[in-house]
C-alpha positions in Angstrom: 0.0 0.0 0.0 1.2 3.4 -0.4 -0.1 7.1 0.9 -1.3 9.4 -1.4 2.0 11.0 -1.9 3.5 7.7 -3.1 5.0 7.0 0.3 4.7 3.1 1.4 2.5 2.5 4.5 4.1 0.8 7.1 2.5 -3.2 7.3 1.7 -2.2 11.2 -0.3 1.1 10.0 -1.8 -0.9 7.3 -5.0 -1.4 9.3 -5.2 1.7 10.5 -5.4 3.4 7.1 -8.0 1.1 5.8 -10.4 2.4 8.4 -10.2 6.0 6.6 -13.2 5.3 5.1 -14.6 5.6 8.0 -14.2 8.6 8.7 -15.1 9.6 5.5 -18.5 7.7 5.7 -19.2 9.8 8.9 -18.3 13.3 6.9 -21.0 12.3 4.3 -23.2 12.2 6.5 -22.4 15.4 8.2 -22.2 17.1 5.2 -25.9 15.6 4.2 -26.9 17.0 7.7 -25.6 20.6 7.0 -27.0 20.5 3.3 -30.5 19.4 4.9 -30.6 22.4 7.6 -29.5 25.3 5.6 -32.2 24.3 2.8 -35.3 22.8 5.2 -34.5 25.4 8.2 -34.5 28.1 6.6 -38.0 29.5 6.7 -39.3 26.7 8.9 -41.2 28.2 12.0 -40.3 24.5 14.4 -36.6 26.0 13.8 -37.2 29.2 14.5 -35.7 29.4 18.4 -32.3 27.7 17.2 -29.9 29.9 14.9 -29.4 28.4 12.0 -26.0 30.5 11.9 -24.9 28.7 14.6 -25.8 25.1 14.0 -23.9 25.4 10.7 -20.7 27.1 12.3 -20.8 23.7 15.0 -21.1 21.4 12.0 -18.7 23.3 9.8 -16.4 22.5 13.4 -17.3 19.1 13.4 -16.2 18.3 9.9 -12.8 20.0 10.3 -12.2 17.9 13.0 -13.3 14.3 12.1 -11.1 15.8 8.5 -8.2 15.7 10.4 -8.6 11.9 11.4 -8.1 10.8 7.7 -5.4 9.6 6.9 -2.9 11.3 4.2 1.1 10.5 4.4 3.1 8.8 6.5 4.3 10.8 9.0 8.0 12.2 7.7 9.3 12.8 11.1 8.7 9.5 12.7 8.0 7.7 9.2 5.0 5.8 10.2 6.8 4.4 13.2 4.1 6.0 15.7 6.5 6.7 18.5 6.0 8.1 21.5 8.2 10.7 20.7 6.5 12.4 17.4 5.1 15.2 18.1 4.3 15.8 14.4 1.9 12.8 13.9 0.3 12.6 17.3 1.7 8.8 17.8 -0.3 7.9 14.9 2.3 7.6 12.3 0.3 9.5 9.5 -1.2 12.8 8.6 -4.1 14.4 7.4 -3.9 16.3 4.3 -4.4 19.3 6.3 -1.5 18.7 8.5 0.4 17.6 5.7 -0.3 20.8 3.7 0.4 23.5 6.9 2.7 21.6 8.9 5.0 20.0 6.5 8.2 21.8 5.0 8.2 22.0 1.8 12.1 21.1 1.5 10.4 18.1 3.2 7.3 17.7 0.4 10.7 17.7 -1.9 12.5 15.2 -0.5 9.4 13.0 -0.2 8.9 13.2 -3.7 13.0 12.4 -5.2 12.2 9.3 -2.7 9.8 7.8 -5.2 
């Protein structure tokens, strides 16, 4: 198996990364749920105590979070090793694609690539 920037997985995080669907099951749903409120809420009087402002915001937070938990690349610091010691990866031995895109170097999105 490899990550999607041609990096191999690790056998021991093979596992792990198959259970990014997952995750990605549970943002369809959440983004079903925000598509239902902003066009059923709207003018609906039974909605009308609850902001619709801020039930979007909360599940425009809750899929940037669960976003995070999918997995990416193999961690460059630790290389998939998970260790206690990796601050980068969170002891998980990947990253998301948002972590991977803010938090990576690009000298280090370089290197990455001349490895495959």
């Amino acid at each position: 198996m490899i990550d999607l920037t041609g990096m191999t997985i690790p056998k021991h995080l093979e596992a792990l990364w198959n259970r990014r669907f997952e995750v990605e099951d549970t943002l369809r749903y959440v983004q079903v749920l925000r598509k239902s409120i902003a066009s059923s809420w709207k003018d609906d009087p039974l909605y009308l105590p609850t902001s619709l402002v801020n039930v979007a915001s909360k599940l425009e937070s809750v899929y940037r979070d669960l976003l995070s938990c999918v997995p990416y690349a193999v961690c460059p610091t630790c290389q998939g090793e998970a260790t206690q010691a990796c601050l980068m990866c969170k002891k998980r031995g990947f990253l998301s694609k948002t972590q991977w895109n803010v938090c990576v170097p690009d000298e280090m999105k370089e290197i990455r690539k001349a490895m495959q």
